[in-house]
N, C-alpha and C positions, 0 to 999 in steps of 0.2 A: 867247250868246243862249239856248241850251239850258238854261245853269245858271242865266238866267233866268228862264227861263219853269218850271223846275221848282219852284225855291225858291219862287216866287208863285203856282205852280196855273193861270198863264196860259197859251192859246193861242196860235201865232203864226198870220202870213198866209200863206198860198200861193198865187204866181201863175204862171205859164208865162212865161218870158223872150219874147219875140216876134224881135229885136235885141240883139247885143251878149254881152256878156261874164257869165256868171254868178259871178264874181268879181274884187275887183279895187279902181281907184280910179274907175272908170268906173261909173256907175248905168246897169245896160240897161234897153232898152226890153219893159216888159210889156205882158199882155193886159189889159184893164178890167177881168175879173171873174176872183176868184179865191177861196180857201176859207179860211174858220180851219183849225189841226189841233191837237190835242192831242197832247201825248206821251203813248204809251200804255206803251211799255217805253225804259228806256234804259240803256247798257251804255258805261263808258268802257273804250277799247282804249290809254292811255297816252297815246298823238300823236294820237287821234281818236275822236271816240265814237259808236257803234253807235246810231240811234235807229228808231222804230217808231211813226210817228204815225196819228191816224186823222182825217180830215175832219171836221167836225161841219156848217158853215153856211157860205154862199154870201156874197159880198160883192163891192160895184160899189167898183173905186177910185174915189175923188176927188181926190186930192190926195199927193203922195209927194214926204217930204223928205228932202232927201239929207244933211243933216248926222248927226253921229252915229256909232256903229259901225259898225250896223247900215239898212240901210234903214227910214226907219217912212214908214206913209202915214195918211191919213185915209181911212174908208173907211164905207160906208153897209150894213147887212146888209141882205141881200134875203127876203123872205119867202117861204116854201114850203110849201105846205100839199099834200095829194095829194087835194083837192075837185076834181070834175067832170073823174075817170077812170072813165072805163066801167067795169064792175065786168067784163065778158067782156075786155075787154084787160088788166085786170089780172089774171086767171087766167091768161088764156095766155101773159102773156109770164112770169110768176112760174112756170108750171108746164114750159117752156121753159127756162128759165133753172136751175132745178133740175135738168131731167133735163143738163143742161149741166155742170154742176158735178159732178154724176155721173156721166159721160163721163170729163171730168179725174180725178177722184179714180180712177177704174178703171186707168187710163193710166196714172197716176203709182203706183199698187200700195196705194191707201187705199179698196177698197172698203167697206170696215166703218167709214171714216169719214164722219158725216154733218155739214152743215155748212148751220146755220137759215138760210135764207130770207126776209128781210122780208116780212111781209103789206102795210105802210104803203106807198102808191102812191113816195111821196119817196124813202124810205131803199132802197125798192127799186130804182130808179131808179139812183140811186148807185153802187150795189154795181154794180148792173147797169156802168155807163159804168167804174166802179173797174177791171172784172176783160179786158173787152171786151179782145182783140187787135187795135188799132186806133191809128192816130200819136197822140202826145199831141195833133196838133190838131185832130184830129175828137173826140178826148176834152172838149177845150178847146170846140169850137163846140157838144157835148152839156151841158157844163157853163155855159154860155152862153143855152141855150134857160130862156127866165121860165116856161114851165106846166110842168107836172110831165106830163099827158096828152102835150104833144108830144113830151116827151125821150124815153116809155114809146114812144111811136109809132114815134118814129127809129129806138132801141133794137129795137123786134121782128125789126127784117129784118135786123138784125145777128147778132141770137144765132140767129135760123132758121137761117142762113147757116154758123154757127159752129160750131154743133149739129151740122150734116151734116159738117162739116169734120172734128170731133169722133168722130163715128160711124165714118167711113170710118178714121180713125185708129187706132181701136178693132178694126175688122174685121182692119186690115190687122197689128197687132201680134199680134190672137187666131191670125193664119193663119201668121204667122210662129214663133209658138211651136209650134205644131201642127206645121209642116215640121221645125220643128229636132228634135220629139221622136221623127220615124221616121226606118228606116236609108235610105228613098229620096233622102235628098236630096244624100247623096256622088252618085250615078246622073246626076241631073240637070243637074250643069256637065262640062264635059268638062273635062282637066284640060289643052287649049291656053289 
């Protein structure tokens, strides 16, 4: 399928398994709605190949036939636009969502790395449900919501949530480098 979709510049579909077996001779059972992806990088390992896709567009199944290699379905795209998002929700959850990824990146030792933010209600949206620590089926039931305002909606109290989770994370690695760099802290365990 890979060296399908490479050699033709095509998309494949992505859907969440719900039931069943993610390979096999068995067809599991999926969710309705799921994404085109693009291959954005791809790398053959010999016995298997390394790939790197990115979402583009949303799509309701209709119909999935099981002959074939692979699975194909028929499937309908859904439209998405980022019309009739509040312009104050979309700051806040965008400026949120930033200092969020900036948190990460501090944690993980990329302070000097910066990493753009969608302005666009949609693509923001995305990224947002993309990066979220959260099951794939509350990913799934985000992916699932038609406005683009309500998924931003869902999304806020998540990344508030995550933000802090994030922060206290942060505090607590800065204090731990702080202890390890004085001689007090041999002092402080006893050595039972």
């Amino acid at each position: 399928m890979t060296e399908y979709c490479l050699r033709n510049e095509k998309p494949f579909g992505v859907v969440l398994i719900k039931d069943g077996p993610e390979v096999g001779d068995q067809v599991a059972e999926t969710y309705g709605v799921g994404t085109t992806a693009e291959i954005a990088h791809y790398r053959d390992q010999g016995d298997h190949a390394m790939i790197m896709a990115i979402g583009r567009r949303r799509f309701k199944l209709l119909d999935v036939f099981e002959q074939g290699e692979y699975p194909e379905a028929e499937i309908e795209l859904l439209q998405e636009t980022g019309t009739g998002v509040s312009p104050d929700l979309l700051d806040d959850i965008r400026g949120l969502f930033a200092e969020e990824v900036g948190l990460i990146l501090q944690l993980l030792g990329f302070q000097e790395t910066e990493m753009e933010i969608p302005a666009q209600a949609d693509k923001l949206s995305y990224m947002i449900a993309a990066h979220l620590r959260v099951s794939l089926d509350a990913k799934q039931s985000l992916l699932e919501i038609e406005h683009c305002s309500q998924r931003l909606a869902c999304e806020l109290d998540l990344v508030r949530k995550e933000r802090e989770e994030y922060r206290m994370l942060l505090a607590a690695q800065k204090f731990a480098e702080q202890w390890s760099d004085t001689d007090e802290s041999s002092s402080v365990f006893s050595d039972n």
